[in-house]
C-alpha positions in Angstrom: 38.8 -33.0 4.1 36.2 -35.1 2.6 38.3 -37.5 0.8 41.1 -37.9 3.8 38.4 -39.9 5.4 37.6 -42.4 2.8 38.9 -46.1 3.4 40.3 -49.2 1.6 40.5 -52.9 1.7 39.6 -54.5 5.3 39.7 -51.5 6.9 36.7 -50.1 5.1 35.1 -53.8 6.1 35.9 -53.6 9.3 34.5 -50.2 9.9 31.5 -50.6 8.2 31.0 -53.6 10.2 31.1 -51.3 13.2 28.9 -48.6 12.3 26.5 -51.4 11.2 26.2 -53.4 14.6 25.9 -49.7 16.5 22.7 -49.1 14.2 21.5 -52.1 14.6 22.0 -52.3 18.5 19.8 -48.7 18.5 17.4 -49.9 16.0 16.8 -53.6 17.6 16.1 -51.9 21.1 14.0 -49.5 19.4 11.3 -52.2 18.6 12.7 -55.6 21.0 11.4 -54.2 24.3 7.2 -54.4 22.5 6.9 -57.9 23.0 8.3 -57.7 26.8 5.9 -55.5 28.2 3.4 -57.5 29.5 6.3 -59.6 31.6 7.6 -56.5 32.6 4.3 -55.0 34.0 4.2 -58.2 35.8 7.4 -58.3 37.8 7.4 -54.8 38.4 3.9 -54.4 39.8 3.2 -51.7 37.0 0.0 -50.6 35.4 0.0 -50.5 31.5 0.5 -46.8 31.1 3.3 -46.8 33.3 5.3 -50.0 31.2 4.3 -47.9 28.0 7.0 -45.1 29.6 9.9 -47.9 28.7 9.1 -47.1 24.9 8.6 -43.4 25.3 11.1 -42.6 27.4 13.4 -44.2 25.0 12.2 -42.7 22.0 12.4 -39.0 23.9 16.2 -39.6 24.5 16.5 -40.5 20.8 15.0 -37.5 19.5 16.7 -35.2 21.7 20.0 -36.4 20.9 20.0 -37.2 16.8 19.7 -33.3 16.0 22.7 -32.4 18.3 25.1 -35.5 17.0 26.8 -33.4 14.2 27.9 -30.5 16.9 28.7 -32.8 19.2 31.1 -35.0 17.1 32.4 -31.5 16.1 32.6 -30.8 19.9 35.0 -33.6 21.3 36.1 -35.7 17.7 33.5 -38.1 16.1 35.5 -41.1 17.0 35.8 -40.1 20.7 31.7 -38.9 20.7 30.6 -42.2 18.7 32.7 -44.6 21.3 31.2 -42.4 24.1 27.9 -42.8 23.2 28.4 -46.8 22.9 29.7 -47.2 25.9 26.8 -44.8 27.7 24.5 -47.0 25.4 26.2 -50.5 26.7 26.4 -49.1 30.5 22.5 -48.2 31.2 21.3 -51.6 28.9 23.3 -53.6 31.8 21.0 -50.9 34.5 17.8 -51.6 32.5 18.3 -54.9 33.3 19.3 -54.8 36.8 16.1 -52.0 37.5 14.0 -53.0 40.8 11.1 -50.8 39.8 9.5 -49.2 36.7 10.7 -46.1 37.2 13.9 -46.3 37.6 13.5 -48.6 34.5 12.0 -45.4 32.5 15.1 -43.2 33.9 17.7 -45.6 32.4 16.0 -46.2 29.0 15.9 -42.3 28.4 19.9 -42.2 28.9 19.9 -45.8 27.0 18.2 -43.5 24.6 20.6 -40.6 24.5 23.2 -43.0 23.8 21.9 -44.4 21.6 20.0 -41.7 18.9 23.8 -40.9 18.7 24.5 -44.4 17.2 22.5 -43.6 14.1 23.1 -40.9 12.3 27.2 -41.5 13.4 27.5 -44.5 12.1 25.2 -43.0 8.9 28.1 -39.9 8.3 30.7 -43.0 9.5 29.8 -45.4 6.4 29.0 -42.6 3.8 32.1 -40.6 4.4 34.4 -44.0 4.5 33.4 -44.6 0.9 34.4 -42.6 -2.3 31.8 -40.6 -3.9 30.9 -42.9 -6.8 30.1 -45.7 -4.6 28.4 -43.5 -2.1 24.7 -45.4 -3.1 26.5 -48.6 -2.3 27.5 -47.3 1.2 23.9 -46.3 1.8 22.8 -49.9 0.6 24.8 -51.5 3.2 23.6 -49.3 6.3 19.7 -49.6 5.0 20.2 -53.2 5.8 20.9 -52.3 9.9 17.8 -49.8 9.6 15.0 -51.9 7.8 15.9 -55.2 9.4 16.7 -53.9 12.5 12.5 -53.4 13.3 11.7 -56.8 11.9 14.5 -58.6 13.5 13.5 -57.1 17.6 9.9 -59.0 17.9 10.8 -61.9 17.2 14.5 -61.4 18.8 12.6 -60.8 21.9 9.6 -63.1 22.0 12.1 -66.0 22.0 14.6 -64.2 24.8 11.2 -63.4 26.8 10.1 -67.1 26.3 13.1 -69.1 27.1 14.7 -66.8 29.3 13.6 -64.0 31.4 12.9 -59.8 30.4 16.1 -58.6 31.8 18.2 -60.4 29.0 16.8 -58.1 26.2 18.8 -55.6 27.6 22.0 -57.6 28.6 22.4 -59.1 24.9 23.2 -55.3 24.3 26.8 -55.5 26.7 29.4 -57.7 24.3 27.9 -56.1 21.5 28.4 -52.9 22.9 31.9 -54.3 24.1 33.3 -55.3 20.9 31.9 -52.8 18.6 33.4 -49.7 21.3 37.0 -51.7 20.7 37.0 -51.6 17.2 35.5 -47.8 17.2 38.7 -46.7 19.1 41.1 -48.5 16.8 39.8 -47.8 13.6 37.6 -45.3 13.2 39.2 -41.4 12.4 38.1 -38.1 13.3 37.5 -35.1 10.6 39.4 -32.5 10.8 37.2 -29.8 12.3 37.4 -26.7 13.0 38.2 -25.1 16.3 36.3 -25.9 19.0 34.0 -23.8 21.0 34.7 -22.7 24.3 32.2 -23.3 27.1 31.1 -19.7 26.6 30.5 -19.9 22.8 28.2 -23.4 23.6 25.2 -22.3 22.4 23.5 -23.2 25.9 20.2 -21.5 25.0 19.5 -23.6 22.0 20.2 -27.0 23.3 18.1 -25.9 26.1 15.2 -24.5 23.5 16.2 -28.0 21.5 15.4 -30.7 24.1 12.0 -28.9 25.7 10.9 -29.0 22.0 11.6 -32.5 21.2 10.5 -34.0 24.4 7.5 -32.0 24.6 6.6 -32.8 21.0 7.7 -36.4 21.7 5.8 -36.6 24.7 2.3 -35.3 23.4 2.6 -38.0 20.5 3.5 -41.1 22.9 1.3 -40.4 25.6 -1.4 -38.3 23.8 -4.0 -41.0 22.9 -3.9 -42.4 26.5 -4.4 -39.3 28.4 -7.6 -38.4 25.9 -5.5 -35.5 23.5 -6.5 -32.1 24.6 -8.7 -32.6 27.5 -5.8 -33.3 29.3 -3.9 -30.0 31.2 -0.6 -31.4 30.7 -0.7 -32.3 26.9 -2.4 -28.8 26.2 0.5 -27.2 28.6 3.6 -29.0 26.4 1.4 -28.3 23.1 2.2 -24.8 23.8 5.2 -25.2 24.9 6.5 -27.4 22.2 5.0 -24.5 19.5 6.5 -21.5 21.3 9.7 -23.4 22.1 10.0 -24.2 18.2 9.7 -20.8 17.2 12.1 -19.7 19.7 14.6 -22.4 18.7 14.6 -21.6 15.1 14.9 -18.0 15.9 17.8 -18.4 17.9 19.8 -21.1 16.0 19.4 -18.2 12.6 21.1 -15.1 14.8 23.9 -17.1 16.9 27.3 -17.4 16.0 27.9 -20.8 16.8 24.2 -22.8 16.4 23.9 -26.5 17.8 21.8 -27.1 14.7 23.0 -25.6 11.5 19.3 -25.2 10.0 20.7 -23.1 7.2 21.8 -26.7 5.6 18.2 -27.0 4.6 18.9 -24.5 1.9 19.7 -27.5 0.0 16.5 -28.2 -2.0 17.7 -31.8 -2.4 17.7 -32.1 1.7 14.8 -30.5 1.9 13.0 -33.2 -0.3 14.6 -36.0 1.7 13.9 -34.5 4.9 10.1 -34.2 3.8 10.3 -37.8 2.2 11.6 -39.3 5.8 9.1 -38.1 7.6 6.6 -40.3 5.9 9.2 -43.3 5.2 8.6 -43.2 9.4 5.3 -42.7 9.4 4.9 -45.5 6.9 7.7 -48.4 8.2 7.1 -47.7 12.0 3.3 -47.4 11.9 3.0 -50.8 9.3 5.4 -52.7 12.0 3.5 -51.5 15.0 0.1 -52.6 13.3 0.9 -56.0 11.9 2.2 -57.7 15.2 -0.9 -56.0 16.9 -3.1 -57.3 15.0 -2.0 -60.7 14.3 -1.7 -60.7 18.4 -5.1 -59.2 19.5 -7.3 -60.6 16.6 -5.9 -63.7 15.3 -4.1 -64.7 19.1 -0.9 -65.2 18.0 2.1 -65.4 20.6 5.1 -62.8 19.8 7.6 -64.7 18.8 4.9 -65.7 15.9 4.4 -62.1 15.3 7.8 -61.3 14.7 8.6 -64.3 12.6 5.7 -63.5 10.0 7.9 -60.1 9.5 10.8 -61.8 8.6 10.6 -62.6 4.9 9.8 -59.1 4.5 13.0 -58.2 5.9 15.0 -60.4 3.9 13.4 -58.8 0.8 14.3 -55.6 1.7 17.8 -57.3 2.6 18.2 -58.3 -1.2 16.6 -55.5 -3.0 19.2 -52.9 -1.2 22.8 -53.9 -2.9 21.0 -54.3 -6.2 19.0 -50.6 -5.7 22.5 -49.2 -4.5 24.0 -50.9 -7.7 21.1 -48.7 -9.7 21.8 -46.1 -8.2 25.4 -45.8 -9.1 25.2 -46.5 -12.7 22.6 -43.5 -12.6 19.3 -44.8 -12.4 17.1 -41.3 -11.3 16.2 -41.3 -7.3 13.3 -39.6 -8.0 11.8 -42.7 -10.2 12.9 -45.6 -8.1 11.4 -43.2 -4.5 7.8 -42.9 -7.0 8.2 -46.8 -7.6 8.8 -47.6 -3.7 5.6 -45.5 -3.1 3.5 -47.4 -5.8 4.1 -50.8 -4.6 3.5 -49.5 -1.0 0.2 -48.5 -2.1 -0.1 -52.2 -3.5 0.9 -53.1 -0.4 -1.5 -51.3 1.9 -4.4 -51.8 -0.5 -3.4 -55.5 -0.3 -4.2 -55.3 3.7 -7.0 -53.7 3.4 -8.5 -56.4 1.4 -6.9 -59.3 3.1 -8.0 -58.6 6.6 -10.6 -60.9 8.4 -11.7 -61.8 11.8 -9.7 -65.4 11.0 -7.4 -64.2 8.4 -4.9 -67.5 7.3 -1.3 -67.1 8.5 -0.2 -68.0 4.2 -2.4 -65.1 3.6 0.4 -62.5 4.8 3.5 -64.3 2.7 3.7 -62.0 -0.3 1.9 -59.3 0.9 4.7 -58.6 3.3 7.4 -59.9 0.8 5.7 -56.8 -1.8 6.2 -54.3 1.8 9.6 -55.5 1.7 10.0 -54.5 -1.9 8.7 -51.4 -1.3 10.7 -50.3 1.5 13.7 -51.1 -0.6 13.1 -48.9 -3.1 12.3 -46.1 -0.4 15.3 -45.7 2.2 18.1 -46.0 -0.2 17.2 -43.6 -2.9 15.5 -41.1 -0.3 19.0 -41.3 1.8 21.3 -40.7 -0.8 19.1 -38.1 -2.5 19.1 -36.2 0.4 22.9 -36.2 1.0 23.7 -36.4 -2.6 24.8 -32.8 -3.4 26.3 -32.1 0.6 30.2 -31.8 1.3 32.0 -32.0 4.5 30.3 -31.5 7.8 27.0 -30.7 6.0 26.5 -34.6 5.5 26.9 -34.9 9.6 24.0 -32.3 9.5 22.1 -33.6 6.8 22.0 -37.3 7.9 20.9 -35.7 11.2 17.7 -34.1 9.9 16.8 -36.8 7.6 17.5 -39.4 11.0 15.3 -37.0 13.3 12.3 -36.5 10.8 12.1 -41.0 10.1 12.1 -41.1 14.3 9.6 -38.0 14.5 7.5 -39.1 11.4 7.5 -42.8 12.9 6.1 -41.0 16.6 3.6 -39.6 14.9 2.3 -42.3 12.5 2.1 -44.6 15.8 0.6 -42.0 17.5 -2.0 -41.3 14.7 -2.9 -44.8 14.2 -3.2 -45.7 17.5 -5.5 -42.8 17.7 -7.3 -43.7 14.7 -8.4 -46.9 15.7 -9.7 -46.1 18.5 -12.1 -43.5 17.0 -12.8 -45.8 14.2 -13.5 -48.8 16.7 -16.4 -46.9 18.5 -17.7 -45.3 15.3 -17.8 -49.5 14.0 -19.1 -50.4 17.5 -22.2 -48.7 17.2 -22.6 -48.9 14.0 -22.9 -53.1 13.7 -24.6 -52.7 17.2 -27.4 -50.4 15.8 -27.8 -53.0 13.1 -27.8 -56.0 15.5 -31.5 -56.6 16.2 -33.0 -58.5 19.3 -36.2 -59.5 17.3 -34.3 -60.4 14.0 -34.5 -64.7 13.7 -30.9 -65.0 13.3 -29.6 -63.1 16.3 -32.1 -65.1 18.5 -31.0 -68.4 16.9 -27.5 -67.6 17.9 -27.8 -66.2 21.4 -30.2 -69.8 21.9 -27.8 -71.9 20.1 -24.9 -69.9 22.4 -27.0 -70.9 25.8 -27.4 -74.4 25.2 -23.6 -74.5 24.8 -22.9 -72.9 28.2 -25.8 -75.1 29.8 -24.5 -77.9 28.7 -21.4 -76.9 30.5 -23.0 -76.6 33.8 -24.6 -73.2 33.8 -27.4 -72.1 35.5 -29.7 -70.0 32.2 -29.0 -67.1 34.0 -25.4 -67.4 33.4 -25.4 -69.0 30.1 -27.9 -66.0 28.8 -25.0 -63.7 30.0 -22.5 -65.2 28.9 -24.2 -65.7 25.6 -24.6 -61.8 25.4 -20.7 -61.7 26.2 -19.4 -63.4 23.4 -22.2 -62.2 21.1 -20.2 -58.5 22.3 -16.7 -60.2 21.9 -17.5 -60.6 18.0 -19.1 -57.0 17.7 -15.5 -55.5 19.0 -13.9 -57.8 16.8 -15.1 -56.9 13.9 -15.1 -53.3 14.5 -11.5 -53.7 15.1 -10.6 -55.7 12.3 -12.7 -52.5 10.4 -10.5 -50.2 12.3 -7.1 -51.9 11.3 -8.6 -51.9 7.0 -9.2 -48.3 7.5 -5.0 -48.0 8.1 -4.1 -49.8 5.6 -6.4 -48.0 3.1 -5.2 -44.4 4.1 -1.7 -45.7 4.8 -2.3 -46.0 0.8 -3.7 -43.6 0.2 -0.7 -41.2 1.8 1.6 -43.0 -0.2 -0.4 -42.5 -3.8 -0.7 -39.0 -2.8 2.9 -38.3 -2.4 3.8 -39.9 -6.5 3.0 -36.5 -8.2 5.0 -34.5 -5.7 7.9 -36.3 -6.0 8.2 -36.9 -9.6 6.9 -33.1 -10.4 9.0 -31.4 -7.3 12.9 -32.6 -8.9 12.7 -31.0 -11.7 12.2 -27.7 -10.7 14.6 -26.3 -8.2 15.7 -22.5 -7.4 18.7 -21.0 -9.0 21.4 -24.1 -10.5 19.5 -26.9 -11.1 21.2 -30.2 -9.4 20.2 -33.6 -11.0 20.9 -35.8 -7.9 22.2 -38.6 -10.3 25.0 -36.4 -11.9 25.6 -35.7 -8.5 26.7 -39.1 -7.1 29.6 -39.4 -9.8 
């Protein structure tokens, strides 16, 4: 069944072309809407909290969806479910646009979302299965181009749409896209032959049910948790336990049924196990460095968005060249396991490279090759963690596998936002205090400056009593300054740290596995 799918000539172009632009449609929209938020909050008279819902609720339709994608394609054809899920995708980015308040805003970006989380691991199964085993690394190559550059490429995609144009065209950029790629889905892309379908009463209700309270809960708590103060909040303890029990449950039922929505017992593959544990942090790693670079070139260094998203451009081109020639590795048998230890190193170099290089007034140079050696890094990463993970699967298991290995690098990139954002915070106040206990009224130097600070603002018509004020203001504005620029090292250092951790495991964890031993290399030939 496997090989019936596998294409030739320009019909293997033109369908990785396909599966390509529907990742990178997901992808782009994952990270495009950031820089729009603030116009957003302005035309529809929201507060911040509530414009943050436009990310979450996206990410919460993603995460529900991605595990069910393999079922589902089994359900009603993969060609049918991937050009459904486009057009659902292309239909509510035309009603995000056209929304008249924030809510109903929030409503269409989770559908958007549904539709979308489909899009990736699809087109993933789409690509890998349209390509014969021994070139299998190359497929993977091409589609880690849509999912690296697709992050780097919405900032700055979206700070020039929101500067020259107006919010509502983020989402409308989505429609010929979504037009042409739904066109080409329906002529050219084929359908496994599955097995029978399910009737309605064989639909393993329950589990989707269990499934999507588990998810959205968990999703939920992560997004929104750092906001409404963790657990001192009633309604993140209440979906805490109900994302715990509702796990348990789910697993549970999805080991007795007949006919499970998620086929768990495709993590008895130790290779997919690996690569399901190795996404997780890929996520944590690629979504929490791209959510703290544009934040703090933006909030410490006053940057304007499009700026932002330009500085992570050579980046992505890096990554953009390392993938055919890592793919090209790959297939003449280089070990994963290697090139995923040497993707972690030169993260590490990466991270440790921030933590050095940030200042209050850090240079805009500064960031060139420290961003080039990210790119490098993430290179090495996605491809040989992908096709590790899928290496030894057959048939409908790569459907399943991709699945995991897509939900863990969305849940793993939740959580490292979630963690950072929460980190910094803590971190800021511990700083905060910290240079504030050592600021001293009676020290020479911190009089000097607060007198030297009032002339200023005398000398620009203030009365003393407002210049002394204001004085003590800005003195204040350079205390949270630094403590935030001592916040944002602090990432980058354990960000390091996380990945140097994870060396040992991986190069120690391959060669031992239960029962046949599998070398993934051997595996891709």
């Amino acid at each position: 069944m496997q090989d019936s799918l596998v294409e030739y000539g320009a019909r293997r172009v033109i369908i990785t072309i396909t599966a390509i632009l529907c990742a990178l449609l997901e992808i782009v929209d994952t990270t495009i809407v950031n820089v729009a938020l603030n116009e957003m909050k302005g035309n529809l008279g929201a507060t911040l909290s509530e414009v943050g819902w436009v990310i979450t609720a996206y990410a919460i339709g993603n995460v529900i969806i991605v595990p069910m994608t393999s079922w589902l394609s089994q359900q009603f054809g993969r060609r049918n479910y991937f050009a459904a899920s486009i057009v659902i995708f292309t239909v509510f980015s035309f009603l995000c646009g056209n929304a008249s308040n924030i809510w109903e805003l929030v409503i269409f970006r989770l559908l958007q979302g549904i539709g979308g989380g489909a899009l990736l691991v699809t087109s993933q199964t789409i690509i890998t299965e349209s390509y014969p085993i021994e070139k299998r690394s190359m497929a993977q190559a091409i589609y880690g181009l849509g999912v690296i550059i697709g992050p780097t490429l919405g900032p700055p995609l979206g700070g020039y749409i929101v500067d020259n144009f107006s919010w509502p065209y983020i989402f409308y950029i989505n429609i010929p896209i979504g037009i042409v790629a739904t066109l080409l889905t329906l002529q050219f892309v084929r359908s496994p032959k599955y097995a029978e379908k399910k009737s309605a009463s064989d639909v393993d209700w329950l589990g989707i049910f269990l499934l999507a309270i588990t998810v959205g809960s968990l999703q939920y708590i992560l997004e929104r948790g750092h906001e409404d103060d963790w657990f001192e909040s009633k309604v993140i303890l209440s979906l805490t336990l109900i994302s715990f029990f509702g796990l348990i449950f789910f697993i549970w039922r999805e080991l007795t049924y007949k006919y499970p929505i998620v086929e768990l017992r495709v993590l008895k593959n130790g290779n997919l196990r690996i690569g399901t544990v190795m996404s997780f942090i890929l996520g944590f790693g690629l979504y929490g460095s791209t959510f703290i670079i544009p934040l703090y070139t933006q909030s410490i260094l006053g940057w304007t968005a499009l700026q932002s998203g330009a500085l992570m451009i050579p980046a992505a081109l890096t990554t953009a060249f390392m993938m055919p020639i890592i793919g090209r590795l790959l297939t003449r048998g280089a070990k994963q396991q290697v090139l995923v230890a040497l993707g972690l190193f030169i993260f590490f170099i990466y991270s440790f490279w921030g933590y050095k290089l940030l200042t209050p007034d850090t240079g805009k140079d500064a960031f060139f090759w420290m961003l080039i050696v990210r790119g490098a890094g993430l290179g090495l990463l996605f491809i040989p963690i992908t096709s590790l993970s899928l290496s030894t699967l057959k048939g409908a298991q790569i459907g399943q596998g991709a699945a995991f290995t897509g939900m863990m690098r969305q849940l793993g990139g939740s959580f490292g936002v979630a963690a950072i954002t929460t980190f910094i915070a803590n971190q800021n106040m511990f700083y905060r205090s910290d240079l504030v206990a050592k600021l001293d009224v009676n020290s020479l130097q911190v009089q000097q400056r607060i007198a030297a600070l009032k002339a200023n603002f005398i000398a620009k018509g203030m009365t003393p009593d407002q210049a002394l004020a204001s004085a003590y203001k800005i003195l204040d504005f350079s205390v949270m300054k630094q403590a935030t620029v001592l916040s944002y090292m602090d990432v980058f250092l354990y960000l390091g740290i996380m990945f140097l951790i994870c060396i040992p495991f991986i190069l120690f964890i391959k060669e031992r596995k239960g029962g046949r031993t599998i070398d993934p290399s051997e595996a891709m030939h």
